[in-house]
ROFIZA-60745 format. One line per 8 residues: their letters; for each residue z negated, x, y of N, C-alpha, C, O. Coordinates in nm, 2 decimals, padded with zeros to 4 digits. Atoms other than C-alpha are relative to their C-alpha. Example, Ala and Ser with C-alpha at 12.3 -4.5 7.8 and 13.67 -1.06 7.14 Angstrom:
as	00.00,00.09,-00.12,-00.78,01.23,-00.45,00.00,00.09,00.12,-00.07,00.19,00.12 | 00.00,-00.09,-00.11,-00.71,01.37,-00.11,-00.08,-00.08,00.11,-00.09,-00.03,00.22
//
This chain:
xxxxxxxx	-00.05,00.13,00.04,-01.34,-00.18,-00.83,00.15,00.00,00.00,00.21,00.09,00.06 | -00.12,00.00,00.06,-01.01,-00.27,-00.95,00.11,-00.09,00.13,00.07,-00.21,00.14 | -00.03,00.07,-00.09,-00.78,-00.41,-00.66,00.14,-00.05,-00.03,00.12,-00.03,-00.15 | -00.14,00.10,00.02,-00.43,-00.59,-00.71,00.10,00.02,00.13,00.08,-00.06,00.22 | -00.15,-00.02,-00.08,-00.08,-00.44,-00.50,00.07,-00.04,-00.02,00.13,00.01,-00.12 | -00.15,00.03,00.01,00.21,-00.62,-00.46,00.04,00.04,00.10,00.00,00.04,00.22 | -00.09,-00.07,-00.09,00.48,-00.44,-00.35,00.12,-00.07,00.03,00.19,-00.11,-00.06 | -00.11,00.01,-00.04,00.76,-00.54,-00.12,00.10,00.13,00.04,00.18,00.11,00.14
xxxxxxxx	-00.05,-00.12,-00.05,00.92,-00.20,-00.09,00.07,00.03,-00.12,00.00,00.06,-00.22 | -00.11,-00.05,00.12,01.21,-00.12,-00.36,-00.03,00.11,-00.06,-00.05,00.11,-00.18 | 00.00,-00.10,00.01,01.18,00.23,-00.35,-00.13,00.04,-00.07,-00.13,00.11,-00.18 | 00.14,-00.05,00.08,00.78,00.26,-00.41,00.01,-00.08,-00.13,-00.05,-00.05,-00.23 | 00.03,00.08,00.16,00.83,-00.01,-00.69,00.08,00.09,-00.13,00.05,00.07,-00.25 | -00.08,-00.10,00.09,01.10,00.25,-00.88,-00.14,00.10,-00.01,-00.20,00.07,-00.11 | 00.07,-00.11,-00.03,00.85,00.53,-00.80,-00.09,-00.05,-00.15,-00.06,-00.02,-00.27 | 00.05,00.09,00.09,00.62,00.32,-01.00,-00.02,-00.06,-00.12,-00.11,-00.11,-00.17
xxxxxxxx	-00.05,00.11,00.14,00.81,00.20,-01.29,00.01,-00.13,00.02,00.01,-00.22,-00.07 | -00.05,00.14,00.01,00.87,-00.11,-01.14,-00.06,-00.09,-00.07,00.01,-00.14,-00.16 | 00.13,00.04,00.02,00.57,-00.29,-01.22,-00.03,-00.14,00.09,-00.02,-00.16,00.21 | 00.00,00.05,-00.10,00.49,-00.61,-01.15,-00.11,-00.05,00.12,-00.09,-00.12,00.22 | 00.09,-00.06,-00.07,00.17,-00.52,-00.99,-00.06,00.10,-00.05,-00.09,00.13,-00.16 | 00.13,-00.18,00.02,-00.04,-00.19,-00.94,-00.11,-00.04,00.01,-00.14,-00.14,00.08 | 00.15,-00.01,-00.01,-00.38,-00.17,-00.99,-00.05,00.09,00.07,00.02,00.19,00.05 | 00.00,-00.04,-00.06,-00.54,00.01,-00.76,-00.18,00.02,00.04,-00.23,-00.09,00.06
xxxxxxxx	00.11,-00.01,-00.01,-00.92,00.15,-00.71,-00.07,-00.01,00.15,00.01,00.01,00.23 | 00.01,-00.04,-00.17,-01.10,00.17,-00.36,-00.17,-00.16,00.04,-00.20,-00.28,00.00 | 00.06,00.10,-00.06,-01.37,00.00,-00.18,00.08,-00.02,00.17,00.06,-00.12,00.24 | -00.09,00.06,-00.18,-01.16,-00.01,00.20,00.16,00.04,-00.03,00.19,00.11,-00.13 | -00.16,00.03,00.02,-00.76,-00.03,00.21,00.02,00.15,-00.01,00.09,00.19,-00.09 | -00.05,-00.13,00.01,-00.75,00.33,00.26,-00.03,00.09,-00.07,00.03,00.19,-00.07 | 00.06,00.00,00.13,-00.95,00.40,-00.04,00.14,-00.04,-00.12,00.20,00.05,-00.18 | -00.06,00.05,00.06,-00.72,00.19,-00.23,00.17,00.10,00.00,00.24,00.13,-00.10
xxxxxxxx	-00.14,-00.05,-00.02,-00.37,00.37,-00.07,-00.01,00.13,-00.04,00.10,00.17,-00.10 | 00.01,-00.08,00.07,-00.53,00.70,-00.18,-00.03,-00.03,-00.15,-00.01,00.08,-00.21 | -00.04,00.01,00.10,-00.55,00.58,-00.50,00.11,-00.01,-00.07,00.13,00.02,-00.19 | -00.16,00.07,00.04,-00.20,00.46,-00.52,00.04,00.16,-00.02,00.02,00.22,-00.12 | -00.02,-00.13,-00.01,-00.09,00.81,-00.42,-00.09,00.08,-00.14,-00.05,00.16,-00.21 | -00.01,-00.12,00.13,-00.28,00.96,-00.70,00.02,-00.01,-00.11,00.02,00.07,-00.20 | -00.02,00.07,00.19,-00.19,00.74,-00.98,00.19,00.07,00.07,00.25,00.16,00.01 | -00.15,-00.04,00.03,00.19,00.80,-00.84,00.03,00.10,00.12,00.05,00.03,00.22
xxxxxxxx	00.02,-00.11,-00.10,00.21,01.14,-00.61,00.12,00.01,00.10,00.11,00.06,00.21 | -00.13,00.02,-00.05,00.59,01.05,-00.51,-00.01,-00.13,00.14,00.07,-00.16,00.23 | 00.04,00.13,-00.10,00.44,00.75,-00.30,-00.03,00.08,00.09,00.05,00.06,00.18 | 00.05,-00.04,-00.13,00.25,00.97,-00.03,00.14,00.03,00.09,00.11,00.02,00.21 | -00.09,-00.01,-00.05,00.62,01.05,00.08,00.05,-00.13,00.09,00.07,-00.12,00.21 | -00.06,00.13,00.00,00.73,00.69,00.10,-00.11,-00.10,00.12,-00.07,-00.18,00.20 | 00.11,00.04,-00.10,00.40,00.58,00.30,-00.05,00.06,00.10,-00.08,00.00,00.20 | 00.05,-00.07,-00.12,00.28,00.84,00.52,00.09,00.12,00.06,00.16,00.20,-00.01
xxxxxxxx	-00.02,-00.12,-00.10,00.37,01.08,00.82,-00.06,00.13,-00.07,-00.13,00.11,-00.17 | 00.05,-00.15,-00.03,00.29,01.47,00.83,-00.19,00.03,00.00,-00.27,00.11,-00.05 | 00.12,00.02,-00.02,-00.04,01.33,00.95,-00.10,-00.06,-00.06,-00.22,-00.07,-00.03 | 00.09,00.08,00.07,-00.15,01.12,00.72,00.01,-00.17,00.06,-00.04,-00.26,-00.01 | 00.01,00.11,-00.03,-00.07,00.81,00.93,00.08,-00.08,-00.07,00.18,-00.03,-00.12 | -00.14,00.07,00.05,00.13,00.50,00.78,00.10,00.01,00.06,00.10,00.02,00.19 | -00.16,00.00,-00.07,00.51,00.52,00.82,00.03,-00.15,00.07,00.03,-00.26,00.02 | -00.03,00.14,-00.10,00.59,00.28,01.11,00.09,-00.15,-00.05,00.08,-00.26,00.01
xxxxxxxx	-00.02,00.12,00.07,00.77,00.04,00.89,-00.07,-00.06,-00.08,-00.07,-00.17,-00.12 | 00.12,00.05,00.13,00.52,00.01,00.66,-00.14,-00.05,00.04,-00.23,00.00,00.10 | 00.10,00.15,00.02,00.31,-00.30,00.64,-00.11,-00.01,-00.15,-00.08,-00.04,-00.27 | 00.13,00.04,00.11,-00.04,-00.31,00.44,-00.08,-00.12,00.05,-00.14,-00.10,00.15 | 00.03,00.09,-00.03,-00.16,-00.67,00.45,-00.12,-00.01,-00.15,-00.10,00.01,-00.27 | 00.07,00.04,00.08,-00.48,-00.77,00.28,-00.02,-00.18,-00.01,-00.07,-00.25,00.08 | 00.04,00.16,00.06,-00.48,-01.15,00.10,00.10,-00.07,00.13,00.06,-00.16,00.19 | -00.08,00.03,-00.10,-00.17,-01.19,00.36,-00.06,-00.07,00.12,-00.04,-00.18,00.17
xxxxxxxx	00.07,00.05,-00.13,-00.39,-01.23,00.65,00.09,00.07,00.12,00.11,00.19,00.13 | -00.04,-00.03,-00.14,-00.21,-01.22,00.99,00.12,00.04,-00.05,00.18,00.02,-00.16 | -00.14,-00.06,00.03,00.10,-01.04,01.07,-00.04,00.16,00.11,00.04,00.19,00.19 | -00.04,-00.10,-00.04,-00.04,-00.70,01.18,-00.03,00.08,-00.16,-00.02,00.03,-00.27 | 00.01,-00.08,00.09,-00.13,-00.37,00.98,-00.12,-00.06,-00.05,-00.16,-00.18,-00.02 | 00.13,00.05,00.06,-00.44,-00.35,00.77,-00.06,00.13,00.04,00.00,00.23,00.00 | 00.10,-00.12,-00.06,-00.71,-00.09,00.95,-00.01,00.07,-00.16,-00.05,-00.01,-00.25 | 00.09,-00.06,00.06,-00.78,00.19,00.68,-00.14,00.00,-00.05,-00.19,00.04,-00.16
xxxxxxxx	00.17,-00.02,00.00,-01.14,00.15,00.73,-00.06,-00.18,-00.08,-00.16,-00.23,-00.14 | 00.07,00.17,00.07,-01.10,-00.24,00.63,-00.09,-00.03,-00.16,-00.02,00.03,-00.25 | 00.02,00.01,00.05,-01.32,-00.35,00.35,00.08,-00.10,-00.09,00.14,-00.19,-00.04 | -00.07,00.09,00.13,-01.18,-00.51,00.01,-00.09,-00.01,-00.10,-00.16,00.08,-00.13 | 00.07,00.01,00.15,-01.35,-00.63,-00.28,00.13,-00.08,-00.14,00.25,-00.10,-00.12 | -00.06,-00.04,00.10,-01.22,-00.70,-00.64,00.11,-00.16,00.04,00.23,-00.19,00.01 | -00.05,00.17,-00.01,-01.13,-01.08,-00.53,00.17,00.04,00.08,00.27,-00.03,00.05 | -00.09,00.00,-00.09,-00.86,-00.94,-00.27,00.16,00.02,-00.04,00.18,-00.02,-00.15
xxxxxxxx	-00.12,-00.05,00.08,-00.49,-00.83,-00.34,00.04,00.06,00.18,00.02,00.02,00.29 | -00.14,-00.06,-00.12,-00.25,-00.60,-00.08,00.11,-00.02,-00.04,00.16,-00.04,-00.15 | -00.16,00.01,00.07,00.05,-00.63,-00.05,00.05,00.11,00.11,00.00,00.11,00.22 | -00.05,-00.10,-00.05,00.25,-00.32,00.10,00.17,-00.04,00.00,00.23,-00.07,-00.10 | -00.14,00.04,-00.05,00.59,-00.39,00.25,00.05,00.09,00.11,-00.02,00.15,00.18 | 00.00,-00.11,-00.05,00.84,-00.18,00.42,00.16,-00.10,00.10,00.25,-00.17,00.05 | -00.07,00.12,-00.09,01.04,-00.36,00.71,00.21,00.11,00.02,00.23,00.23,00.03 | -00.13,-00.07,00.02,01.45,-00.27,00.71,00.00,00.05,00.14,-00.02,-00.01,00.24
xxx	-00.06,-00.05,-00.13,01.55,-00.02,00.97,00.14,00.07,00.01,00.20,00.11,-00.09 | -00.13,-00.04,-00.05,01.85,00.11,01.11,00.07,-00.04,00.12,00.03,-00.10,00.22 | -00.08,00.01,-00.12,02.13,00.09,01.32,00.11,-00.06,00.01,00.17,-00.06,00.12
//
C-alpha cells in the first residue's frame, strides 16, 4: 500500500528532489523507511547508524501521534502519513 512522507529534514528533501511529499510502500514504519531507502539509496546515510538503527536525531512520527519515535514494527495502513524529522544538533 501506498503511504504519504512528509519530510522535515532539508538534506533528505534535496536527496529526494525536493518533493513535496514521498510516496512510500510498506505495511509497518519500517517497511515503509526501507522503501524510502530504495527509491533514494543516499537516504540510508542520512537515517541510519552502522547498525541499522535510526540516527538519534531522527524523528519518525506516524499521523503526528505523540512526541516519541515511531517502533519499526508499528503498523500503517494507506489512511496514515509519516512524517520524518531531524532535530538540530550541535554545540
Amino acid at each position: 500500500m501506498s503511504i504519504r512522507v512528509r519530510t522535515f529534514y532539508p538534506e533528505l528533501r534535496r536527496v529526494a528532489g525536493n518533493p513535496e511529499e514521498i510516496r512510500v510502500t510498506g505495511a509497518t514504519v519500517g517497511e515503509c523507511l526501507a522503501d524510502l531507502v530504495r527509491q533514494y539509496p543516499e537516504a540510508e546515510r542520512l537515517l541510519f547508524d552502522r547498525r541499522g538503527r535510526l540516527l538519534k536525531p531522527v524523528y519518525v512520527f506516524v499521523n503526528r501521534e505523540g512526541m516519541h519515535k515511531a517502533e519499526f514494527s508499528q503498523p500503517v495502513t494507506s489512511s496514515d502519513e509519516l512524517i520524518l524529522a531531524v532535530l538540530a544538533t550541535g554545540g
